[in-house]
C-alpha positions in Angstrom: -9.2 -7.9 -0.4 -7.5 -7.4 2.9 -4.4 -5.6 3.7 -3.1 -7.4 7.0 -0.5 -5.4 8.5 2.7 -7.8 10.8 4.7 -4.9 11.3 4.4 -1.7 12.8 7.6 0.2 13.9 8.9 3.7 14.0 10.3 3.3 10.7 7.6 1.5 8.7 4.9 -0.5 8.5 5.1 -3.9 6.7 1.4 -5.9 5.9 0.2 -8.6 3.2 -2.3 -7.8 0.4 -4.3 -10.9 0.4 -7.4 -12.6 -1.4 -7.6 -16.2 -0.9 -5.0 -17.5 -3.0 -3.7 -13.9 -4.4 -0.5 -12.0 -1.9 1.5 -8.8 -2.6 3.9 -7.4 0.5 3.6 -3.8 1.1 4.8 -1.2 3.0 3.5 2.3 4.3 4.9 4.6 6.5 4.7 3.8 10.3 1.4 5.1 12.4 1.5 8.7 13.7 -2.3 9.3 14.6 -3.2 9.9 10.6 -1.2 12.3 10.0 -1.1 13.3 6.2 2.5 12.6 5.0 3.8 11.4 7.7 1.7 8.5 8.0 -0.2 5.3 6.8 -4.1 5.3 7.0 -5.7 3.7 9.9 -7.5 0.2 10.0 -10.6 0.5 8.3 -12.7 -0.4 5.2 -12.2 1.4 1.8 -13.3 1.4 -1.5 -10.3 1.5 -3.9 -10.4 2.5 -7.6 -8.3 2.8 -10.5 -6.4 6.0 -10.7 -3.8 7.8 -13.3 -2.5 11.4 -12.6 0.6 13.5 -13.6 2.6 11.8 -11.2 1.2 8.3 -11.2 -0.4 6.2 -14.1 -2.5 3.2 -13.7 -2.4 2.5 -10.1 -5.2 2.6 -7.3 -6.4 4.9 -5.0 -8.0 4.5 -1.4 -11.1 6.5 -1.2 -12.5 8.3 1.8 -9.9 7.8 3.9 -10.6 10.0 7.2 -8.7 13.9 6.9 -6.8 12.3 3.8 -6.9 12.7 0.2 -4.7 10.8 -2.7 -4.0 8.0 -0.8 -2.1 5.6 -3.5 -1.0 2.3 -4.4 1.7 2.6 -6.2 5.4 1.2 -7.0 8.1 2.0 -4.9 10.3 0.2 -2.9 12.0 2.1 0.9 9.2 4.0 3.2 11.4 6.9 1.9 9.2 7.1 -1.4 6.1 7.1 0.4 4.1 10.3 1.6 1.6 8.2 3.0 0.7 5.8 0.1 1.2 1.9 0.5 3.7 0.3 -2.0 3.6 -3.6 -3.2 6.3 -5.9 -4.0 6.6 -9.4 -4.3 8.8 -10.0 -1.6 9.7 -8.3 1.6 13.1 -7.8 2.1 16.1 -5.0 3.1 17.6 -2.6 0.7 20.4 -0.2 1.7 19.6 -1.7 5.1 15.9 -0.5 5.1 13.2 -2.3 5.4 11.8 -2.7 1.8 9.3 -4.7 -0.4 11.2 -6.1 -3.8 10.4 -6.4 -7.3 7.8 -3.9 -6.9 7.3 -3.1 -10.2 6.3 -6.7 -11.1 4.0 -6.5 -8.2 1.9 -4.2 -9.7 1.7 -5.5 -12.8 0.4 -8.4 -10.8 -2.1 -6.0 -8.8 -3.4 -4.8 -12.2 -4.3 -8.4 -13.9 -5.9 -9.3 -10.7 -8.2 -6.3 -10.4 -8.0 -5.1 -13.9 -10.0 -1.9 -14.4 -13.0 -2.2 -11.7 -12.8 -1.5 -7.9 -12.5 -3.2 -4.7 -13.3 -3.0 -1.2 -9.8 -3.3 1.1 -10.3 -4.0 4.8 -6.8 -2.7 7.0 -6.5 -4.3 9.9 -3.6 -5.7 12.2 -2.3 -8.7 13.8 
């Protein structure tokens, strides 16, 4: 699967989840060197896996990510909710005049039937 990231801007970072015929939007917080929190994870190859915590139930996380641990995908829709996870939606669009991705929660259901309960390898790159 490949997360193909169009946008990156001080205030966010908008990409594609794709796999031939499957697509998701996303969004992550905007580059500032790798910085835990602050930013999304550089362009790279990862394993992903399926994940449920406290906080977060049935999602996936992105393994070995250089100096950063419990990086998520999860739902969520503004780069305000992120601390340097990537969200899905079905759409890309504008909320409260941020850039957001839309109908997120319907997005991960979508995630979850595609990839059910195994893992995948995700390759970040740009445009």
């Amino acid at each position: 699967m490949k997360l193909i990231r169009y946008y990156m801007g001080h205030d966010c970072t908008r990409g594609v989840l794709v796999d031939g015929e499957f697509l998701l939007h996303t969004l992550e917080l905007p580059w500032k060197g790798n910085q835990p929190n602050v930013s999304c994870i550089p362009t790279g190859v990862y394993k992903v896996t399926p994940y449920s915590g406290s906080r977060f139930v049935d999602v996936y996380r992105v393994n070995d990510v250089p100096d950063r641990t419990a990086i998520l995908f999860h739902i969520g829709n503004k780069a305000s909710e992120i601390e340097g996870c990537i969200l899905v939606g079905m759409d890309a669009g504008e909320l409260s005049g941020d850039k957001a991705v839309l109908s997120s929660g319907r997005a991960m259901e979508k995630l979850s039937k595609y990839i059910g309960d195994g893992d995948f390898t995700l390759y970040v790159k740009e445009v």
